[in-house]
Backbone bond lengths (Angstrom), bond angles and torsions (degrees), N, CA, C in turn:
res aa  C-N    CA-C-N  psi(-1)  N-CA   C-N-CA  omega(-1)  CA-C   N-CA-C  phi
1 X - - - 1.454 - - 1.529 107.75 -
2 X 1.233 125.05 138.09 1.098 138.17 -170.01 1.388 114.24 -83.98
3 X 1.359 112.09 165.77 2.176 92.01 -174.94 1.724 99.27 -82.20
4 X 1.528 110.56 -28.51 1.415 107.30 174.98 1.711 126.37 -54.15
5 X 1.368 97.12 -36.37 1.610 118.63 -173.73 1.459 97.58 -49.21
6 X 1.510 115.21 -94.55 1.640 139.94 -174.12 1.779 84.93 -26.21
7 X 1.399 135.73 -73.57 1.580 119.52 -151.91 2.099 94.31 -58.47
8 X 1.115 130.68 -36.58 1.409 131.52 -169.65 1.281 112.43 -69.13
9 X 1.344 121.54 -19.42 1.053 118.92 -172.63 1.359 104.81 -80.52
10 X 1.559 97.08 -80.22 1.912 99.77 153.39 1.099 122.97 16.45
11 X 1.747 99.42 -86.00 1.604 99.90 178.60 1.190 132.56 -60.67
12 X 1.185 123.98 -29.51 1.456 145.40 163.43 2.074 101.09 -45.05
13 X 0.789 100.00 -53.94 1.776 120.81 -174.94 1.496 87.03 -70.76
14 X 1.038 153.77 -45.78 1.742 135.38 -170.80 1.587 112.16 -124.43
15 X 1.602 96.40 49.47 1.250 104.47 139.08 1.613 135.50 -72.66
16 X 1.587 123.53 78.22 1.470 135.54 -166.77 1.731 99.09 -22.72
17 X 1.731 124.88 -58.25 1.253 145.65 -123.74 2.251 79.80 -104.38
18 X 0.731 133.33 -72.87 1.259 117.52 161.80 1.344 143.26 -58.77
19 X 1.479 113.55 -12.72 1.469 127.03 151.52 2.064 109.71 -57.92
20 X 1.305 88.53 -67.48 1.723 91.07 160.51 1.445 121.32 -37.06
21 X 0.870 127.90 -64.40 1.758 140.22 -178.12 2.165 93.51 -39.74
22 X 1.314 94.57 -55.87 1.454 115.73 -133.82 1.486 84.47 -64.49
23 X 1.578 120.65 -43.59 1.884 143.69 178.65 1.458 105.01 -56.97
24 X 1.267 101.87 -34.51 1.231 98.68 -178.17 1.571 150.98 -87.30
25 X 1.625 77.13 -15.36 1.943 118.82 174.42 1.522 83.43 -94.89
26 X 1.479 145.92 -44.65 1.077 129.20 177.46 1.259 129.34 -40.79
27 X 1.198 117.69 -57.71 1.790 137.94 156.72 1.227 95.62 -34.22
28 X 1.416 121.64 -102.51 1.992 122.80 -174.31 1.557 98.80 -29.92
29 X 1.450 143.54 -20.44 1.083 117.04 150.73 1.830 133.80 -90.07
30 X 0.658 99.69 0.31 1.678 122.65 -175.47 1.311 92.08 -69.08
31 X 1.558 105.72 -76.94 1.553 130.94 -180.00 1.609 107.59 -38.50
32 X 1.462 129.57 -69.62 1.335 119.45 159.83 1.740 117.66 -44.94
33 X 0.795 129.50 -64.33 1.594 131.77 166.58 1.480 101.91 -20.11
34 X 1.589 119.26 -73.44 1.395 102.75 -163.19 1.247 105.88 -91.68
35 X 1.396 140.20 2.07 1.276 141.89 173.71 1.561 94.32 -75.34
36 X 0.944 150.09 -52.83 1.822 161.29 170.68 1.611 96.57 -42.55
37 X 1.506 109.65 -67.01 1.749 116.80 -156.58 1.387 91.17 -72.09
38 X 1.424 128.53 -60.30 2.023 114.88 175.79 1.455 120.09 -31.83
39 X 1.794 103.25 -49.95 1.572 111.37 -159.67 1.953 92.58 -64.05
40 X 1.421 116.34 -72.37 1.482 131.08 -159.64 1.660 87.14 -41.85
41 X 1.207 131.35 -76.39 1.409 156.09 -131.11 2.070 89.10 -79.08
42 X 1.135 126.95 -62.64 1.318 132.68 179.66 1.677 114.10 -80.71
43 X 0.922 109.05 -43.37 1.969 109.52 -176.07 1.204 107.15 -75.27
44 X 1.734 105.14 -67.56 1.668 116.37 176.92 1.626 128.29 -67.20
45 X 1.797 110.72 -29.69 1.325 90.08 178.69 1.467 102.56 101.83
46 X 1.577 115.73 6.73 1.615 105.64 -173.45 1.468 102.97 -91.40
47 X 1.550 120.01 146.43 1.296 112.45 158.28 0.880 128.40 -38.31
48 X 1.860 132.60 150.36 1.794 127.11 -171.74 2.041 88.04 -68.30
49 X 1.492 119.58 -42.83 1.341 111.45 -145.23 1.587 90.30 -71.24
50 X 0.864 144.50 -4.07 1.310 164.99 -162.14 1.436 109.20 -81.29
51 X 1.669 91.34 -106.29 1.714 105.08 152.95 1.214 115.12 -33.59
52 X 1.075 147.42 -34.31 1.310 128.40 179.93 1.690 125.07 -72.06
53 X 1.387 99.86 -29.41 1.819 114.96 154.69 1.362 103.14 -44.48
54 X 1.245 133.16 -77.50 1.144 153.41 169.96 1.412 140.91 -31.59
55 X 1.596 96.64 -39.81 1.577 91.62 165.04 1.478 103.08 -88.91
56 X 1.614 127.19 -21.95 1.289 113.64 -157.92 1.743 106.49 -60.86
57 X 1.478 101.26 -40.67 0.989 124.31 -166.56 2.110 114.09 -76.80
58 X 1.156 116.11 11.63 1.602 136.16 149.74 1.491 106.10 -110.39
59 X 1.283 134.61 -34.21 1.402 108.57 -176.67 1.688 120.37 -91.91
60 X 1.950 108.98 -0.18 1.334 119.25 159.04 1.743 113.64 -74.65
61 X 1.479 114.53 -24.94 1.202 114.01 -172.69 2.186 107.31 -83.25
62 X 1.069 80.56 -28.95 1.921 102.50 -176.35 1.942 102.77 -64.92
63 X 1.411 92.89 -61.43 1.654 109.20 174.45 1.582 117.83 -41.85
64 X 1.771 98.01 -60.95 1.599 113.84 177.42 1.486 92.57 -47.39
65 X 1.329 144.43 -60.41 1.544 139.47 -134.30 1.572 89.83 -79.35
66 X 1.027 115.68 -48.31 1.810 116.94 -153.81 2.102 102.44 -88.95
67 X 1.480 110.91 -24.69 1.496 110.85 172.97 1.173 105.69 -80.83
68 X 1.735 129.11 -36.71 1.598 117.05 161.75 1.377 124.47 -65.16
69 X 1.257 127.22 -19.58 1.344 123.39 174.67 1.752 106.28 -108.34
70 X 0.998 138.98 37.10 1.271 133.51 173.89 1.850 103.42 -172.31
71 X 1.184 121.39 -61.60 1.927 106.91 -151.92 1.937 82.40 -82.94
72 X 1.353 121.76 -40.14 1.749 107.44 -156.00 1.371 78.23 -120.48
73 X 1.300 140.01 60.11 1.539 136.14 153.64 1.420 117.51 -78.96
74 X 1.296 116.16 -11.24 1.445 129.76 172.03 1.614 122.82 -101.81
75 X 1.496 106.77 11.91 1.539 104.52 169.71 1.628 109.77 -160.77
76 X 1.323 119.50 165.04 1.535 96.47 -174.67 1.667 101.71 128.93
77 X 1.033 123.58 104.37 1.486 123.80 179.14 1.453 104.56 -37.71
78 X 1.398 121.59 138.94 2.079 130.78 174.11 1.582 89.68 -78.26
79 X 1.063 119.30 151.31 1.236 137.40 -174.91 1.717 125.57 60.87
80 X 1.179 114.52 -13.41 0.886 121.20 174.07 1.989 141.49 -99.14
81 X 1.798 86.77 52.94 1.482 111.59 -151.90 1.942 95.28 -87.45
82 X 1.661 105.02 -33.67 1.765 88.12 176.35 2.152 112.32 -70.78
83 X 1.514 92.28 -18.84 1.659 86.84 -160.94 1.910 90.42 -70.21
84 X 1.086 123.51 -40.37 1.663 135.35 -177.71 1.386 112.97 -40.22
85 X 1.776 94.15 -52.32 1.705 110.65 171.44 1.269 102.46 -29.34
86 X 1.443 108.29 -84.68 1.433 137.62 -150.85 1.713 115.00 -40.48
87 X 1.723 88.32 -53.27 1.457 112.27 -166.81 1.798 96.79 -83.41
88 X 1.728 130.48 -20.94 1.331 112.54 152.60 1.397 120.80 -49.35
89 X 1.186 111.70 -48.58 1.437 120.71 -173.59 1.610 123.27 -55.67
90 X 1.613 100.07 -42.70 1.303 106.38 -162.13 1.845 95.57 -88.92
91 X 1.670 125.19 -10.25 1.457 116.73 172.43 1.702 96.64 -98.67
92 X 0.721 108.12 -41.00 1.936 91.70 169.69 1.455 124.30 -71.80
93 X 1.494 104.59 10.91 1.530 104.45 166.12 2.041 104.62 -69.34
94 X 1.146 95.18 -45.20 1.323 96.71 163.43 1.312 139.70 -29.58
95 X 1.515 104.66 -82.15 1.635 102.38 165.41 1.184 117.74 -74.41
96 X 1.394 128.67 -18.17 1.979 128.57 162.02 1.953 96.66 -43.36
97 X 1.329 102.07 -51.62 1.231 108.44 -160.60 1.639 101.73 -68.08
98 X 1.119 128.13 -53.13 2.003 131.78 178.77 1.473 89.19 -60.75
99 X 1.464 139.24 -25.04 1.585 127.81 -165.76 1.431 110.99 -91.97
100 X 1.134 108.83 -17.81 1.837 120.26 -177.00 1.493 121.65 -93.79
101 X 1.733 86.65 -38.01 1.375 99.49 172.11 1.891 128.49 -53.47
102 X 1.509 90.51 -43.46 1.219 132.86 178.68 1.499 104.29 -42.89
103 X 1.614 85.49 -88.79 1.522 105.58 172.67 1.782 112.55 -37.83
104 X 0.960 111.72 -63.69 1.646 117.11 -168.68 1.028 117.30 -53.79
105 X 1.462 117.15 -35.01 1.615 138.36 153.43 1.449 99.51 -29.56
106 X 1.522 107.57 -98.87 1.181 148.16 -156.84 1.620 106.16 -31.23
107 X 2.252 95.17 -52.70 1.967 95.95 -170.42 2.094 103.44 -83.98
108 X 1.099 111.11 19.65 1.477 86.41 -142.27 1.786 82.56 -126.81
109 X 1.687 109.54 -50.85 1.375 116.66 -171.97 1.999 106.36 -91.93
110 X 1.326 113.60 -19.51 1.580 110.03 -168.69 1.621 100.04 -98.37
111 X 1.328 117.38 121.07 1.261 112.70 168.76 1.730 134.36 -82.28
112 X 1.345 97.22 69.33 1.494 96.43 -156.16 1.796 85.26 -114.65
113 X 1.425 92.79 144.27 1.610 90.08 176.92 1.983 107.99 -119.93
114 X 0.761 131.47 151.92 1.648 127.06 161.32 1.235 97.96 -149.77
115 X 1.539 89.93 142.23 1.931 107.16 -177.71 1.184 86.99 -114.99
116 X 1.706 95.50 140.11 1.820 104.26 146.33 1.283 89.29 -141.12
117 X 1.748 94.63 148.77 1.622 117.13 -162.22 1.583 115.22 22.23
118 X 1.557 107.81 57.09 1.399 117.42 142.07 1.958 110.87 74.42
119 X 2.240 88.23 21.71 1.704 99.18 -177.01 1.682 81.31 -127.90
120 X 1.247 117.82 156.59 1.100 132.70 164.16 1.623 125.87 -86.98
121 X 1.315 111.92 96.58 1.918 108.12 -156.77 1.693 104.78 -118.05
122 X 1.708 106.70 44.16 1.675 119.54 177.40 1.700 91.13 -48.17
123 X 1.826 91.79 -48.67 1.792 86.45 -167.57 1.262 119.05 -12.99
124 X 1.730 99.87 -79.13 1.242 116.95 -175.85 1.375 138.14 -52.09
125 X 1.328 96.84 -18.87 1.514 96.63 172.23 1.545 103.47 -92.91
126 X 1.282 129.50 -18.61 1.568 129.53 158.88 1.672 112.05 -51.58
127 X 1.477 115.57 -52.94 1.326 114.69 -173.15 1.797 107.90 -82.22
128 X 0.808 96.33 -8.18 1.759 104.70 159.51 1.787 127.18 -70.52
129 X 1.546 96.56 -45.51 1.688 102.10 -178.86 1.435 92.85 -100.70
130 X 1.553 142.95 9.82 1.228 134.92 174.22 1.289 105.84 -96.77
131 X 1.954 120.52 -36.20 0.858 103.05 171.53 1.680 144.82 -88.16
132 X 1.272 99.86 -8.33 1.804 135.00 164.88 1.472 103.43 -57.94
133 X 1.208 135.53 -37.36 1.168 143.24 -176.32 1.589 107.16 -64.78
134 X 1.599 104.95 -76.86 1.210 117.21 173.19 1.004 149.36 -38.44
135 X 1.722 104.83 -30.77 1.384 116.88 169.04 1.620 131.79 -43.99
136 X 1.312 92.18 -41.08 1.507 92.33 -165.15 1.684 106.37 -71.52
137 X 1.309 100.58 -7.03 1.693 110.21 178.58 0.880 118.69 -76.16
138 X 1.752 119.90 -40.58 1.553 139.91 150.33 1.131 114.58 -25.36
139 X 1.302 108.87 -80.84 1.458 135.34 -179.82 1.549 102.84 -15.46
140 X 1.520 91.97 -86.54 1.937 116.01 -174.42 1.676 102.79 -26.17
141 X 1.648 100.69 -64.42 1.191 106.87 -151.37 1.775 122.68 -88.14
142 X 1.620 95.07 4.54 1.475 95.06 169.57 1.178 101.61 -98.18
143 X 1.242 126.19 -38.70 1.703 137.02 -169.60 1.803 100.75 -48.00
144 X 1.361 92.86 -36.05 1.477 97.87 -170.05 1.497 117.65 -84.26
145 X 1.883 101.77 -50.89 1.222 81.40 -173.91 1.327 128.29 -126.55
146 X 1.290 104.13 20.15 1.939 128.75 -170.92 1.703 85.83 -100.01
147 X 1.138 124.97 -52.26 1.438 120.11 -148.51 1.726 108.97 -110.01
148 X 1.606 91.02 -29.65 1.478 92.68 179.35 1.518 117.76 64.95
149 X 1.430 117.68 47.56 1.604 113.55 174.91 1.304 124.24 -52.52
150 X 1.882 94.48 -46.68 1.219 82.01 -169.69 1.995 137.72 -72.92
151 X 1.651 99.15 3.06 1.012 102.95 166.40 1.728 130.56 -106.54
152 X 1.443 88.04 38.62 1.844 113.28 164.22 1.781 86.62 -55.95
């Protein structure tokens, strides 16, 4: 890495106006996330540690759709939307991985209970501070290496 590289990247990384975008596709994924982990976990009967594989893995696919068409719509090889897939997937194994960990921690080892309407939904507030955490891991590591900003 060059001494020029590391300061470009940086800057690339504190873009305020795509940090925003990025928080904000986070949420529309949150929202799929726990719309997935309620449905499996309450309708179906799936374990939370379970469902939580599961939803992470719809609200990375939800995220990918709305950060390619809106926060990195301005950089990103043209035609090259399955290789992006792949390589989203394989750098958010990362923060999937600090977000699960988190979570799995959180529902499995913390004995904290909260009811609403008379169900116990710690989960969710586990996959809430698991996923707040993670983000910024997201962030770094798609900016860097799914989308490649810094070589706008």
């Amino acid at each position: 890495m060059s001494d020029r590289e590391l300061p470009r990247k940086l800057d690339s990384l504190l873009s305020g106006v795509r940090f925003g975008q990025f928080v904000s596709v986070g949420v529309v994924g949150l929202i799929a996330d726990t719309i997935t982990l309620v449905a499996l976990t309450e309708l179906v009967g799936v374990e939370p540690w379970l469902a939580g594989l599961l939803s992470i893995e719809a609200a990375i696919l939800v995220m990918f759709a709305v950060n390619e068409r809106w926060t990195f719509a301005d950089v990103g090889e043209p035609g090259k939307l399955l290789r992006r897939l792949v390589k989203s997937h394989a750098v958010r194994s990362v923060g999937s991985s600090v977000q699960y960990g988190i979570f799995y921690g959180l529902v499995t080892f913390v004995g904290v209970s909260v009811t609403l309407f008379g169900n116990d939904v710690w989960y969710l507030f586990s996959k809430w501070i698991a996923v707040g955490i993670a983000m910024f891991v997201n962030y770094a590591f798609e900016s860097l290496f799914t989308w490649r900003v810094h070589a706008e």
